[in-house]
BAKOL-832705 format. One record per residue (C-alpha): chain; residue in three letters; z, x, y. Coordinates in Angstrom, 3 decimals, padded with zeros to 6 digits. Layout:
[A ALA [Z X Y]]
...
This chain:
[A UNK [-114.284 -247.155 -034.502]]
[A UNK [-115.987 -245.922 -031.210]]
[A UNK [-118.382 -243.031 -031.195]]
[A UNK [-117.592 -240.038 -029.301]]
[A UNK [-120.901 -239.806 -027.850]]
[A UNK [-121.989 -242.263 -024.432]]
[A UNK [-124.018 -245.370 -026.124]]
[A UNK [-127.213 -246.022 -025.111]]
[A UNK [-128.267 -248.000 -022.296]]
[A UNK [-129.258 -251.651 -023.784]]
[A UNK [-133.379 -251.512 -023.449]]
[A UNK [-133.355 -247.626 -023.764]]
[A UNK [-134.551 -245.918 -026.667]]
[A UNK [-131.434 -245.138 -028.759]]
[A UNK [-131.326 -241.921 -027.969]]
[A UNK [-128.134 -239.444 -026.828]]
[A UNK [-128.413 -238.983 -023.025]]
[A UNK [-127.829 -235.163 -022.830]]
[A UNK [-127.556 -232.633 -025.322]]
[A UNK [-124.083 -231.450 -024.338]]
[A UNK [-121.524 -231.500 -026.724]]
[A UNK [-118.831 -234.764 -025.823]]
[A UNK [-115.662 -233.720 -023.949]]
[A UNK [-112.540 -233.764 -025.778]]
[A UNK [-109.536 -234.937 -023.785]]
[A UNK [-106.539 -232.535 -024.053]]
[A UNK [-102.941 -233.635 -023.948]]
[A UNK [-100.148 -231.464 -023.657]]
[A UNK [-097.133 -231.937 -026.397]]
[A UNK [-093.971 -232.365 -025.093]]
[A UNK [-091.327 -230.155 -027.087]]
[A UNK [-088.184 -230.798 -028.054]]
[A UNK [-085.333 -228.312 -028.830]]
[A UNK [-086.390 -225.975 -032.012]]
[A UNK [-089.996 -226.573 -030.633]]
[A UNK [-090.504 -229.785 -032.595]]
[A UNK [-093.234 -231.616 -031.010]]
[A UNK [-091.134 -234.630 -029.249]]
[A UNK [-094.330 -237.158 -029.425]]
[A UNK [-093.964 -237.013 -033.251]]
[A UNK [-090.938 -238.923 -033.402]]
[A UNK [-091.015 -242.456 -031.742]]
[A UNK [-088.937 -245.273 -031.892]]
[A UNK [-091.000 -246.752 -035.080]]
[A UNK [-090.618 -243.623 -036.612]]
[A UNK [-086.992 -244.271 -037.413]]
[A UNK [-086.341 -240.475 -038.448]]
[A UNK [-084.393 -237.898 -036.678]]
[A UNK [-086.244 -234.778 -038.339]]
[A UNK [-088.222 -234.189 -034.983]]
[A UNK [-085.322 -233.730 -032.756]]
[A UNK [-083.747 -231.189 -035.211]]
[A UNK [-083.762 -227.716 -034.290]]
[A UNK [-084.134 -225.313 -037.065]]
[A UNK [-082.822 -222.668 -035.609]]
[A UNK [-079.367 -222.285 -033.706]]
[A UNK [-075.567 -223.519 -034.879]]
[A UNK [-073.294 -226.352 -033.825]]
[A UNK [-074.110 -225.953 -030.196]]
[A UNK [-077.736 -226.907 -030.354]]
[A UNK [-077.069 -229.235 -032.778]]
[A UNK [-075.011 -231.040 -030.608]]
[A UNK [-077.356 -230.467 -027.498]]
[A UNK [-080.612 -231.796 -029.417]]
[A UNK [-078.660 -234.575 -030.953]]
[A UNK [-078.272 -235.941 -027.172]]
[A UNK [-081.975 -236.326 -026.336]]
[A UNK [-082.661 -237.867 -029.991]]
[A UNK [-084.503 -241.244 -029.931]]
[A UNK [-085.381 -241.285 -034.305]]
[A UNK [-083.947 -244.871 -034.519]]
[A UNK [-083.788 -247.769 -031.711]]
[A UNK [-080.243 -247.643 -031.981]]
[A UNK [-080.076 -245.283 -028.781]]
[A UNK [-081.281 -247.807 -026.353]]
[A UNK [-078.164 -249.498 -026.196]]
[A UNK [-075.751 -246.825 -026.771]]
[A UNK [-074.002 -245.064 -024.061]]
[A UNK [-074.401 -241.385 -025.611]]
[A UNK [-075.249 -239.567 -028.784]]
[A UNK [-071.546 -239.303 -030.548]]
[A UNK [-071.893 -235.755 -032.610]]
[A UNK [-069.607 -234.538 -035.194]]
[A UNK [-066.615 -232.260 -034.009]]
[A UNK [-064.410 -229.233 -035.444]]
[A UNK [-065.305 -225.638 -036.243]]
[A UNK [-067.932 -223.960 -038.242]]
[A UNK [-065.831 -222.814 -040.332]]
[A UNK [-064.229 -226.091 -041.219]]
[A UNK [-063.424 -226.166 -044.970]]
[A UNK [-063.701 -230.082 -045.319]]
[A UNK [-066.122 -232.509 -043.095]]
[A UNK [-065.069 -235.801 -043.086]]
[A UNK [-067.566 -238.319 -042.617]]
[A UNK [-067.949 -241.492 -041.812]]
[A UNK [-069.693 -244.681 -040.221]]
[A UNK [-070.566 -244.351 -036.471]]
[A UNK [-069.228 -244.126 -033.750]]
[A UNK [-066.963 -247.120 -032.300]]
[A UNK [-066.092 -248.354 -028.955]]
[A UNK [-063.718 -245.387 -027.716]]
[A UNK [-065.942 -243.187 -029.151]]
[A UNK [-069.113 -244.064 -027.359]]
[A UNK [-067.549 -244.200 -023.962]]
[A UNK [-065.813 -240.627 -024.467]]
[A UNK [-068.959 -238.635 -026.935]]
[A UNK [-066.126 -237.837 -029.283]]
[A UNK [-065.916 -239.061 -033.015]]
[A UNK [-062.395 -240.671 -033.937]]
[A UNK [-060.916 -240.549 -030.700]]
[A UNK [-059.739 -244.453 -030.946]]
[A UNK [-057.224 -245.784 -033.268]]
[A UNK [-058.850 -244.964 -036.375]]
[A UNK [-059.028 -241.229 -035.310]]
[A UNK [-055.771 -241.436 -034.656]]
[A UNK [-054.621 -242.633 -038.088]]
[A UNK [-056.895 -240.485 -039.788]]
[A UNK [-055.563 -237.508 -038.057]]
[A UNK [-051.884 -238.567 -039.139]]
[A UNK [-053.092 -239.141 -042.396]]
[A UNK [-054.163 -235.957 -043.041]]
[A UNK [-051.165 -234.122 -041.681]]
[A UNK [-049.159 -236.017 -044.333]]
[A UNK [-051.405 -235.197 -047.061]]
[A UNK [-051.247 -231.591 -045.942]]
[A UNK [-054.661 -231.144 -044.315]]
[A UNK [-054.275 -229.619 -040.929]]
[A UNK [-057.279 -231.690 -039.102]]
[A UNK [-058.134 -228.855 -036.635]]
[A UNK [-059.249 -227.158 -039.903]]
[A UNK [-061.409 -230.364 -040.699]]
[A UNK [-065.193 -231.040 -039.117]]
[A UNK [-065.474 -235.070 -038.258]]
[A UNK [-068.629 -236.985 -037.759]]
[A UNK [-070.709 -239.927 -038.780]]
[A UNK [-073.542 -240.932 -040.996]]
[A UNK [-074.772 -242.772 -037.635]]
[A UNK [-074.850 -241.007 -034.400]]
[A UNK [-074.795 -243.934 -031.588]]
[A UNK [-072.563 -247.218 -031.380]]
[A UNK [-074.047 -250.594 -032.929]]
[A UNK [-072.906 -253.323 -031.716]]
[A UNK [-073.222 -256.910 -030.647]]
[A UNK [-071.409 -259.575 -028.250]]
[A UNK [-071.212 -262.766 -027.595]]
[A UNK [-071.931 -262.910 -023.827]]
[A UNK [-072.730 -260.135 -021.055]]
[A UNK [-069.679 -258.004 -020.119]]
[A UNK [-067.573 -259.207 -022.914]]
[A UNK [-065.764 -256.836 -025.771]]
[A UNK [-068.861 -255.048 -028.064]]
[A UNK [-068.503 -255.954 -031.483]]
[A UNK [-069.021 -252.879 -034.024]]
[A UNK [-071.836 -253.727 -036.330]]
[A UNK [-072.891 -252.049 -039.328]]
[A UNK [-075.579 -249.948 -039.378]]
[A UNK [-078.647 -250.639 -041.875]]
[A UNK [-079.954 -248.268 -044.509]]
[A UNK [-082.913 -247.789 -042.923]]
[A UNK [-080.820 -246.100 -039.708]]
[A UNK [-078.791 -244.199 -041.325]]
[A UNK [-081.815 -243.016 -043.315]]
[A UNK [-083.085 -241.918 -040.084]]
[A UNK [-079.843 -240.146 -038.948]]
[A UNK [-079.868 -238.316 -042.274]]
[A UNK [-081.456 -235.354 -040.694]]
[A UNK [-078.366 -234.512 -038.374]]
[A UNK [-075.616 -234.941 -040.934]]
[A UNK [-078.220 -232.800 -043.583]]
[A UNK [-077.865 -229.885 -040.363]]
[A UNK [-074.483 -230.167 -040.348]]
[A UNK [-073.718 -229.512 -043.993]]
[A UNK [-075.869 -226.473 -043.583]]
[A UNK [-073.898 -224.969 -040.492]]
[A UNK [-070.826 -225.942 -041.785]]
[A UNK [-071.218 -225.437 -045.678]]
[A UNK [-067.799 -227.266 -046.000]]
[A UNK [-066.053 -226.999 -049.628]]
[A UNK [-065.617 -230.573 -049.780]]
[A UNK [-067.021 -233.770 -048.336]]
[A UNK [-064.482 -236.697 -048.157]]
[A UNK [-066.524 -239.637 -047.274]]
[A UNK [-064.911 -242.445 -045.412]]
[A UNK [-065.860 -245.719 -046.364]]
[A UNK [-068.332 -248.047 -048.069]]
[A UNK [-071.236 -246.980 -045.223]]
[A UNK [-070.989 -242.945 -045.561]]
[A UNK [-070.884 -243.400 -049.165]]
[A UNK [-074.086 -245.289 -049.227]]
[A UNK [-075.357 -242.550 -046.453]]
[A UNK [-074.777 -240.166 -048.629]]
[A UNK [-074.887 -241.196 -052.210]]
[A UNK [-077.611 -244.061 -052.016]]
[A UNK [-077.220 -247.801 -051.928]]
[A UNK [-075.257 -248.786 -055.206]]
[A UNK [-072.451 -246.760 -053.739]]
[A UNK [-069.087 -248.521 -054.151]]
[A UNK [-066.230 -247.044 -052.827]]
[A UNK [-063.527 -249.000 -055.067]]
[A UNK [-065.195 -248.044 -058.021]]
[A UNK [-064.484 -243.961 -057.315]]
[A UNK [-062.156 -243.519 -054.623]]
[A UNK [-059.370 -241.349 -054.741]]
[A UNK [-061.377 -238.886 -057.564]]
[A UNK [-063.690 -235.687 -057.124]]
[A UNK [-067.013 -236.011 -057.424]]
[A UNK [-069.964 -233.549 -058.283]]
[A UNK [-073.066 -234.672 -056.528]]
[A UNK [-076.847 -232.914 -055.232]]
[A UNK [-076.243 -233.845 -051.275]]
[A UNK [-079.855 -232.716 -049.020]]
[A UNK [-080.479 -230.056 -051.681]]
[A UNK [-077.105 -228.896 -051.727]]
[A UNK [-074.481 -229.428 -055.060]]
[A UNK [-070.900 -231.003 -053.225]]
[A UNK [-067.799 -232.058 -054.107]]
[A UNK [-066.860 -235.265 -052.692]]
[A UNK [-063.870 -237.390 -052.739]]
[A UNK [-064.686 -240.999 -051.068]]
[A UNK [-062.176 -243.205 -049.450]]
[A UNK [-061.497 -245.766 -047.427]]
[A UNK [-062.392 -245.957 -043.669]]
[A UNK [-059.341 -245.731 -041.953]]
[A UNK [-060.897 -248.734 -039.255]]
[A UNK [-059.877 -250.696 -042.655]]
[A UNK [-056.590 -249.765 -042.601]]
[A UNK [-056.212 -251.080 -039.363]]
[A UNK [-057.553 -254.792 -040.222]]
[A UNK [-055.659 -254.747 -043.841]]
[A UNK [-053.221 -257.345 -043.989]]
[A UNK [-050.958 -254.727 -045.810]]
[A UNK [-051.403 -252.494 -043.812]]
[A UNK [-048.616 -250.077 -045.210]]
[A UNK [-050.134 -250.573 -048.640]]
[A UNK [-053.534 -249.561 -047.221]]
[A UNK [-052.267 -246.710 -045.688]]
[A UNK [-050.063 -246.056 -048.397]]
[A UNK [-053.670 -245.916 -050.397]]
[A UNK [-055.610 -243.817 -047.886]]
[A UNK [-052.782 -240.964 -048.306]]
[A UNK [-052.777 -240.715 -052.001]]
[A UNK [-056.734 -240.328 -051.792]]
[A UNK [-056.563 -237.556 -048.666]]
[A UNK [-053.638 -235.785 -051.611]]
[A UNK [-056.260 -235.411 -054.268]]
[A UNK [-058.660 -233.696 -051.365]]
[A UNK [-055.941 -231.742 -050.541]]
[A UNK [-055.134 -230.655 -054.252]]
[A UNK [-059.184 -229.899 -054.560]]
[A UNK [-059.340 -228.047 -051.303]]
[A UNK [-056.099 -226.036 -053.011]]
């Protein structure tokens, strides 16, 4: 390590040139919304906490969550994808990241998947405008084979959705939902640690400590898997009876 002080001239005696103190270089913190200092979080970081204001509701949520860079996962993304509904949502429905629709438009399940999940609900008797949606993952992953061709969605590791954790922790303390229904294998695991499996305790209610807070959970699958099932009407068939037993909870 480098001394603050000048070093002494080779030849001279050894000796401090001036008995004023060293000058300290100043450099000014860049902020980010909530006054978090926005140097404290870089890309090797992998954590979101910085960028989280801890003050304000859904609105600055959603406006810090667009400048966030906890995770490298923004670099290729088009735009931070936040959750969407009201405040006063009694269910949040979470699940992976956002996919190709969703990235181009900011909007969580506006593609196909949204689209069956928001039918899927109706049948079970959840009215989705009453339901908050977002993801344990906040920008698109993805991968492809050559430039300009379709983006493949990739799964996100552990390690970045650790780093989202942050936002969707926020979001269960604006929204304080009465039940979490967490859509596939990769929100589970978000939110319930790695040995999650969700064919082991789909379809039931669970009782679990989520950032600090007790919820009751009822994990299903994604509805993207409906979509690639070979049944698909057996799938579906599947995702509606779990969606009923939120429904009965939520009753």
């Amino acid at each position: 390590m480098g001394s603050e002080f000048p070093r002494p001239r080779e030849g001279g005696g050894g000796t401090c040139p001036s008995n004023h103190p060293p000058t300290r270089t100043r450099h000014r913190i860049r902020t980010a919304p909530g006054g978090y200092p926005r140097s404290m979080a870089t890309e090797d970081d992998y954590t979101a906490q910085p960028f989280v204001p801890k003050r304000g509701g859904l609105t600055a949520l959603r406006a810090a969550a667009a400048e966030c860079r906890g995770c490298p996962l923004h670099r290729d993304a088009t735009r931070t994808v936040f959750g969407a509904g009201k405040a006063s949502a009694r269910v949040m429905l979470v699940g992976e990241q956002p996919g190709d629709q969703e990235d181009r438009q900011g909007k969580p399940f506006v593609g196909p998947a949204g689209h069956l999940l928001d039918r899927a609900l109706a049948e079970a008797g959840i009215d989705p405008a009453d339901a908050y949606v977002t993801n344990a993952v906040r920008h698109f992953k993805f991968t492809r084979t050559e430039p300009r061709k379709r983006r493949i969605h990739k799964a996100p590791t552990l390690r970045e959705m650790t780093a989202c954790g942050p936002w969707l922790a926020a979001e269960l303390d604006r929204v304080e939902p009465e039940l979490i229904v967490v859509l596939g294998a990769t929100a589970g695991k978000a939110l319930l640690g790695s040995s999650f499996r969700v064919t082991q305790v789909r379809g039931t209610v669970l009782e679990e400590e989520i950032h600090g807070r007790p919820e009751r959970l009822v994990p299903t699958v994604h509805p993207s898997a409906v979509l690639r099932a070979d049944d698909r009407d057996a799938a579906y068939r599947g995702l509606l009876s779990d969606l009923k037993v939120a429904a009965r909870a939520l009753a």
